[in-house]
Backbone atoms as SQL, in Angstrom:
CREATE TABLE atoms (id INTEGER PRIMARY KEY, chain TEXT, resi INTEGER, resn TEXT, atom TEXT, x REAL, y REAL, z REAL);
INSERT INTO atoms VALUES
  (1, 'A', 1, 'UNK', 'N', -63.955, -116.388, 55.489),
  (2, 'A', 1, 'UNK', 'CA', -63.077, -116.398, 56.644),
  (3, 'A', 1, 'UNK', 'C', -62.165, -117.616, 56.534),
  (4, 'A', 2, 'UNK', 'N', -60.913, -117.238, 56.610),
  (5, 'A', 2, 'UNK', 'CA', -60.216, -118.928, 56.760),
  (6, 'A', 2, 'UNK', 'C', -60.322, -119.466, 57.710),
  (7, 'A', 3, 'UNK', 'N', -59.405, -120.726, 57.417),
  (8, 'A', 3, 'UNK', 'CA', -60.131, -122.126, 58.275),
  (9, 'A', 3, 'UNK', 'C', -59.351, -121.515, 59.849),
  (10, 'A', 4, 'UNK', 'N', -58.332, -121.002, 59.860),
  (11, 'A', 4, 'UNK', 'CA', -56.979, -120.641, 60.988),
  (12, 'A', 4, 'UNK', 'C', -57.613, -119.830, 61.664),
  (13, 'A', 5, 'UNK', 'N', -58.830, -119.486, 61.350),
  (14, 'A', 5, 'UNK', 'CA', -59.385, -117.888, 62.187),
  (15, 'A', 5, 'UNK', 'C', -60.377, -118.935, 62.342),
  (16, 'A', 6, 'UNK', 'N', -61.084, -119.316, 62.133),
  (17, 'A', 6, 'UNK', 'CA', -62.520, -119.876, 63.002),
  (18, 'A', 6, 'UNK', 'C', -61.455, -120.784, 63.779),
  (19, 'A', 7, 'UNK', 'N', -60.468, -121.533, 63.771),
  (20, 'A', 7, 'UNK', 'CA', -59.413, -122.357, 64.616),
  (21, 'A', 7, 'UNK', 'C', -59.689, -121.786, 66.087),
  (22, 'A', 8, 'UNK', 'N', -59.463, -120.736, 66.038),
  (23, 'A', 8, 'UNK', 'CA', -58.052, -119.907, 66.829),
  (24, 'A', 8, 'UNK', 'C', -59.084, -120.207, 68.564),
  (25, 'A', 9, 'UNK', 'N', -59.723, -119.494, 68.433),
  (26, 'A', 9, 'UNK', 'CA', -60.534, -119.536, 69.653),
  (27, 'A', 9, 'UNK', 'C', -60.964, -121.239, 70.247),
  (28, 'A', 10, 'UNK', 'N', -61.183, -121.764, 69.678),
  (29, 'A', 10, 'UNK', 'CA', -61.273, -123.466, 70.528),
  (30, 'A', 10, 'UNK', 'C', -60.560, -123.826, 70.832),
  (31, 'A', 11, 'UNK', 'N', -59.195, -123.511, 69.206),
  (32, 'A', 11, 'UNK', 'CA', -57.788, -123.923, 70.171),
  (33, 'A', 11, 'UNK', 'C', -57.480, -123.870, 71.552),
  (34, 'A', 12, 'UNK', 'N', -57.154, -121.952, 71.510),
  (35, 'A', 12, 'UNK', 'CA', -57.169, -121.891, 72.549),
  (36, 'A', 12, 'UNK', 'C', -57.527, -122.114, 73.879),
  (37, 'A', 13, 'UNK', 'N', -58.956, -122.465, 73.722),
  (38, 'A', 13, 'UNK', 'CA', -59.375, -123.048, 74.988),
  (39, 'A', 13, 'UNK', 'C', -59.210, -124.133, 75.069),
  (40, 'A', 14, 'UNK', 'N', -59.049, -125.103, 74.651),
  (41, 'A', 14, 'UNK', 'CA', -58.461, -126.680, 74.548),
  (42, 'A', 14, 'UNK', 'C', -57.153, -126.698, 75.393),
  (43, 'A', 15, 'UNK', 'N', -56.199, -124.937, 74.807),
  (44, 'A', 15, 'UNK', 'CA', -54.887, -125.166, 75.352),
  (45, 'A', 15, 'UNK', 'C', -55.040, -125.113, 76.960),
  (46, 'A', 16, 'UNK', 'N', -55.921, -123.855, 77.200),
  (47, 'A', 16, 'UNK', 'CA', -56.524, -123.457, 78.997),
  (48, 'A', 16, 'UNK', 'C', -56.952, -124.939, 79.121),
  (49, 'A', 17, 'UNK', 'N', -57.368, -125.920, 78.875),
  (50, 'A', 17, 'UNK', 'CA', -57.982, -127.237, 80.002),
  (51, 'A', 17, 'UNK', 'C', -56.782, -128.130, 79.574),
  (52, 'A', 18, 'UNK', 'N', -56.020, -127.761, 78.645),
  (53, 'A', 18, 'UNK', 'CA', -55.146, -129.229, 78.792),
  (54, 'A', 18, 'UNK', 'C', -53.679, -129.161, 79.809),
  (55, 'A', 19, 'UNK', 'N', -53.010, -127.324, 79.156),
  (56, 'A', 19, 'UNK', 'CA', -51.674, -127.049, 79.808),
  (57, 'A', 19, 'UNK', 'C', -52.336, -126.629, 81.000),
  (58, 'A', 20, 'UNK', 'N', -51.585, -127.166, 82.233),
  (59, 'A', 20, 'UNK', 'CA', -51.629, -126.254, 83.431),
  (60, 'A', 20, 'UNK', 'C', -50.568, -125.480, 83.813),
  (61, 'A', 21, 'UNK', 'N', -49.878, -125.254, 83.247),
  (62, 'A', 21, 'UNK', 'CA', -48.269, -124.122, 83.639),
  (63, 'A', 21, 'UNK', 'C', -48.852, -122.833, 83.033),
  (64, 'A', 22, 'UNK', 'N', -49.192, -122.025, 83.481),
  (65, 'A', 22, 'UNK', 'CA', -49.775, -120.704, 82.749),
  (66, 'A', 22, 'UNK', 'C', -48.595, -120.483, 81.899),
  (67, 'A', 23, 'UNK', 'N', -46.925, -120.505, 82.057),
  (68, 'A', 23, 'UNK', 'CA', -46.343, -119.890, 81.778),
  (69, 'A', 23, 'UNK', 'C', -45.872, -120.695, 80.054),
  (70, 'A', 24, 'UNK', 'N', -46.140, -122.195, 80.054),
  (71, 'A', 24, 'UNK', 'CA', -46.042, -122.992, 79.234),
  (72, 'A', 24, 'UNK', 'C', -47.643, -122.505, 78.267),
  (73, 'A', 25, 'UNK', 'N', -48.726, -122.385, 78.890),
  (74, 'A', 25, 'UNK', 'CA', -50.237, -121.928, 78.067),
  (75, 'A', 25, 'UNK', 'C', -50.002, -120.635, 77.359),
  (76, 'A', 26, 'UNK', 'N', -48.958, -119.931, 78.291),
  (77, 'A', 26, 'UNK', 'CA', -49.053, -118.417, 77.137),
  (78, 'A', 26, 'UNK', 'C', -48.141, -118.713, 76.117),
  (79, 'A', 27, 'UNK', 'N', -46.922, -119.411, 76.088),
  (80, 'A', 27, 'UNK', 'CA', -46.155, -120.043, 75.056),
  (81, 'A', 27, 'UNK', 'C', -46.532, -120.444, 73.902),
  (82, 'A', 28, 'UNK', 'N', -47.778, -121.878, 74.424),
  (83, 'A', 28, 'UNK', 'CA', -48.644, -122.253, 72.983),
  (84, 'A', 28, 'UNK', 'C', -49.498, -121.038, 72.376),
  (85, 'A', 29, 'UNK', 'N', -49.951, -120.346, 73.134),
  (86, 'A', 29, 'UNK', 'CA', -50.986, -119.513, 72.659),
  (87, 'A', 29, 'UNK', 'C', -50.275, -118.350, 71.574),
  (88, 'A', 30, 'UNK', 'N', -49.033, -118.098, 71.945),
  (89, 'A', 30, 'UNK', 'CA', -48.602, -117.242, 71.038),
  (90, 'A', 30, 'UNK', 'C', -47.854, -117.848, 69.876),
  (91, 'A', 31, 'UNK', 'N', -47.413, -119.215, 70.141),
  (92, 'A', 31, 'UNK', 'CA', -47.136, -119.816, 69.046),
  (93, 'A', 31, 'UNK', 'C', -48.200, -120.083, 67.935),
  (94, 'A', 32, 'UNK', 'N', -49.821, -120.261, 68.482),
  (95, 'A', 32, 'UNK', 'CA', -50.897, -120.144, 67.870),
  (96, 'A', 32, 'UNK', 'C', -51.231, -119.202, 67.134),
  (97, 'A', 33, 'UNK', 'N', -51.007, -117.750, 67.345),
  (98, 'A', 33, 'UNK', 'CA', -50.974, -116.292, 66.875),
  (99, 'A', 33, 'UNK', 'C', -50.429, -116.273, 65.660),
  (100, 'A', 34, 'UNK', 'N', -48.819, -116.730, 66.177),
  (101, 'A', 34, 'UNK', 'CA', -47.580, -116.549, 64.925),
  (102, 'A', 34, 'UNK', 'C', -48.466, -117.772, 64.102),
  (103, 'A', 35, 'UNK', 'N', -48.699, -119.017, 64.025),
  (104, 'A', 35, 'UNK', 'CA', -48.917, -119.421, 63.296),
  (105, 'A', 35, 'UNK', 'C', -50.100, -118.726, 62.293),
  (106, 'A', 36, 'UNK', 'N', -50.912, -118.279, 62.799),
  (107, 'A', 36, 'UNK', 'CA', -52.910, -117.225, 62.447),
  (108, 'A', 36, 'UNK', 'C', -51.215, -116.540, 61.587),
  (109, 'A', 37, 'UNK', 'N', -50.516, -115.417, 62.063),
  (110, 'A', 37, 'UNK', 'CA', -50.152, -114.567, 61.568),
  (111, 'A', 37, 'UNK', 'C', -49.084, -114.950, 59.835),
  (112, 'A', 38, 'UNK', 'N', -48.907, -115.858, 60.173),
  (113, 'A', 38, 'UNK', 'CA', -47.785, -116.369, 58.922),
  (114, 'A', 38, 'UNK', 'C', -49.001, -116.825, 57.883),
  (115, 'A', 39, 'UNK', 'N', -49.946, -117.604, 58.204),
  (116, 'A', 39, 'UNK', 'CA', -51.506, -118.075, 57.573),
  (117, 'A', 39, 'UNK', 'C', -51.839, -116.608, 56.881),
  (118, 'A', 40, 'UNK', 'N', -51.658, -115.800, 57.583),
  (119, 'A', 40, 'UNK', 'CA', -52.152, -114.666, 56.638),
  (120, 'A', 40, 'UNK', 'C', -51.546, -113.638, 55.478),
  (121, 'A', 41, 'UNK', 'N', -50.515, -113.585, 56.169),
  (122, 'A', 41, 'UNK', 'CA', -49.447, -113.030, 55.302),
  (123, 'A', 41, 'UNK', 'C', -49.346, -114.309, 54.064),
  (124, 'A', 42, 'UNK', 'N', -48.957, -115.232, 53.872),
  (125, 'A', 42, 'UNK', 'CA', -49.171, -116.045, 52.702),
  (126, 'A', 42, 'UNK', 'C', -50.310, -116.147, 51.768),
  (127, 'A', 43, 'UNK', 'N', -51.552, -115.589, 52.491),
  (128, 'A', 43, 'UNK', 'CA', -52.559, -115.456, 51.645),
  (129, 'A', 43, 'UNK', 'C', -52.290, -113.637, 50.772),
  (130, 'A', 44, 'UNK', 'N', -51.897, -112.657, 51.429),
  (131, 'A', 44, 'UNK', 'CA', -51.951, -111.797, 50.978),
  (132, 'A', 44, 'UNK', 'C', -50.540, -111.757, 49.910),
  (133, 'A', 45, 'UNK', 'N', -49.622, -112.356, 49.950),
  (134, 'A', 45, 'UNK', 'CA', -49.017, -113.061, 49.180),
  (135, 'A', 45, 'UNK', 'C', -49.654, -113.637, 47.914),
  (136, 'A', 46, 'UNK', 'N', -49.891, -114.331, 48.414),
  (137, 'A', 46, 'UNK', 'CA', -50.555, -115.033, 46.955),
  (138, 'A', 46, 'UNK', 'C', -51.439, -113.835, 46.178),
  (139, 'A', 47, 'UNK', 'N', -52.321, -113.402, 47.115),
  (140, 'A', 47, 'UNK', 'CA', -53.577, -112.100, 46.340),
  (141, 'A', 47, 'UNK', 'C', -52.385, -111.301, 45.526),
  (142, 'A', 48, 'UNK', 'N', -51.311, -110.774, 46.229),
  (143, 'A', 48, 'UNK', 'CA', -50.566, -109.550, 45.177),
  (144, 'A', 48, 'UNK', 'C', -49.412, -110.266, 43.900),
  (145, 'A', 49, 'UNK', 'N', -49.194, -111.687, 44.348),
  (146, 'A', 49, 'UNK', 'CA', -48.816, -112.072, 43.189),
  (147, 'A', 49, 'UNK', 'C', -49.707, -112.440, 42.475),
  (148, 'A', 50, 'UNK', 'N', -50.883, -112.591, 42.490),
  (149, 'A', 50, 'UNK', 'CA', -52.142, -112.853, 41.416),
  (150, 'A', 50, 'UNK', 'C', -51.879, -111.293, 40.328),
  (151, 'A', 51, 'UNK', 'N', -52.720, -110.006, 41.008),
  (152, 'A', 51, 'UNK', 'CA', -52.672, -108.580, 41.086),
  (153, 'A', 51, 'UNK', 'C', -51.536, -108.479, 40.172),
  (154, 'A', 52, 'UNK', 'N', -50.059, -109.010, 40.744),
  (155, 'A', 52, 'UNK', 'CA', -48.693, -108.214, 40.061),
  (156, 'A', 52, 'UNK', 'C', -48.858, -109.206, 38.188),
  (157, 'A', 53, 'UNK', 'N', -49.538, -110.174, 38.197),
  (158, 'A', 53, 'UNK', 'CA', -49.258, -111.218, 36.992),
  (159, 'A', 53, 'UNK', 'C', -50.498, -110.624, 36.232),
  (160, 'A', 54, 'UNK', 'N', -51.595, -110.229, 36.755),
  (161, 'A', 54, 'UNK', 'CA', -52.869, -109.460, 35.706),
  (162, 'A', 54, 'UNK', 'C', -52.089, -108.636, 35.162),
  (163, 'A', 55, 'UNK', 'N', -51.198, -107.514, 35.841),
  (164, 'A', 55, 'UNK', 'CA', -50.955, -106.039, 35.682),
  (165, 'A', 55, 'UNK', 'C', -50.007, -106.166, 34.564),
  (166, 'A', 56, 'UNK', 'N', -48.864, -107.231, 34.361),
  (167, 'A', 56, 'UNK', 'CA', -48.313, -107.317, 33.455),
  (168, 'A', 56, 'UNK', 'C', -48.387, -108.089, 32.194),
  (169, 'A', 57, 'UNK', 'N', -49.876, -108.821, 32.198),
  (170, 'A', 57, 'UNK', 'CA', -50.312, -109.048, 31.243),
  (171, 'A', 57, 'UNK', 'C', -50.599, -108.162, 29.848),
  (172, 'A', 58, 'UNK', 'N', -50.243, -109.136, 28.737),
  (173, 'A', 58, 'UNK', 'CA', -50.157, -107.674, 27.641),
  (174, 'A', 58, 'UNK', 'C', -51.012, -107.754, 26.838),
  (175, 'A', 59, 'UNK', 'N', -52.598, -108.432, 27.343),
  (176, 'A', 59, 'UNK', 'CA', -53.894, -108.245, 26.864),
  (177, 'A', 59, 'UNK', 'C', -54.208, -107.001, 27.694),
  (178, 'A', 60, 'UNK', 'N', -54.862, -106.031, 27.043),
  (179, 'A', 60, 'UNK', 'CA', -55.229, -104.828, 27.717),
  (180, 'A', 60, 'UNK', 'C', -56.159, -105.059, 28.600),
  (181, 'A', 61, 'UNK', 'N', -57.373, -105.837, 28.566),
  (182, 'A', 61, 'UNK', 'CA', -58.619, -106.302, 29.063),
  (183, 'A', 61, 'UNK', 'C', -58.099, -106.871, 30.442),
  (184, 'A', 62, 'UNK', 'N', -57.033, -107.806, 30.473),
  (185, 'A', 62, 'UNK', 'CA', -56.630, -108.207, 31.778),
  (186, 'A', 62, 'UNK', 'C', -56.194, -107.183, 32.542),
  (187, 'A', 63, 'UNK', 'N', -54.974, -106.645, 31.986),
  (188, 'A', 63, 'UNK', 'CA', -54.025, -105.552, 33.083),
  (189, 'A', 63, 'UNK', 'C', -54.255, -104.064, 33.493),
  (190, 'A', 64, 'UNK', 'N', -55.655, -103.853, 32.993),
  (191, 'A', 64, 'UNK', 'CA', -55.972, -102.779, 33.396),
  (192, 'A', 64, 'UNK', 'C', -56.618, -102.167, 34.777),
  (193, 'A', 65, 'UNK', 'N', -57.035, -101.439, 35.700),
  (194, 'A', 65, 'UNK', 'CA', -57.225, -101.579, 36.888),
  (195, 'A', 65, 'UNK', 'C', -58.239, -102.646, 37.152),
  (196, 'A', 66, 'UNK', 'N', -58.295, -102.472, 38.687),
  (197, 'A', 66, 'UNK', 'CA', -59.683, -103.315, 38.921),
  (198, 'A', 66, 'UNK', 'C', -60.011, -102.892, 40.317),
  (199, 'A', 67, 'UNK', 'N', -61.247, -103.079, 40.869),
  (200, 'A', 67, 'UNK', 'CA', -61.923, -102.810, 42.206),
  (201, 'A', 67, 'UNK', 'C', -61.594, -103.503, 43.008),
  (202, 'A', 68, 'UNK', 'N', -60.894, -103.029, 43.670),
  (203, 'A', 68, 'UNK', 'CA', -60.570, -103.743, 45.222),
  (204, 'A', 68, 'UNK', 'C', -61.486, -104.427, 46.086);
């Protein structure tokens, strides 16, 4: 599990006792999200440029399928 996902939930409650403007708390909280959400997409990033650099390897042993 990454570190941004065990984060997410304390954050958030840190944000509920510190902001008192609900309207300013839902602000951080979704800025918290987008951040979880960009954290992830860069990892799956990285996984398919790993994937795309095996596949065009021109040792057969590397670029041939593999188990998901």
């Amino acid at each position: 599990m990454p570190l941004i996902e065990t984060l997410i939930g304390p954050i958030a409650s840190i944000i509920d006792k510190v902001i008192p403007d609900p309207e300013a708390r839902r602000k951080a909280k979704l800025e918290l999200l987008e951040l979880q959400g960009s954290q992830e997409l860069k990892t799956i990033e990285t996984r398919l440029s790993a994937i795309v650099a095996e596949a065009n390897s021109a040792d057969p042993w590397t670029s041939r399928a593999r188990p998901s």
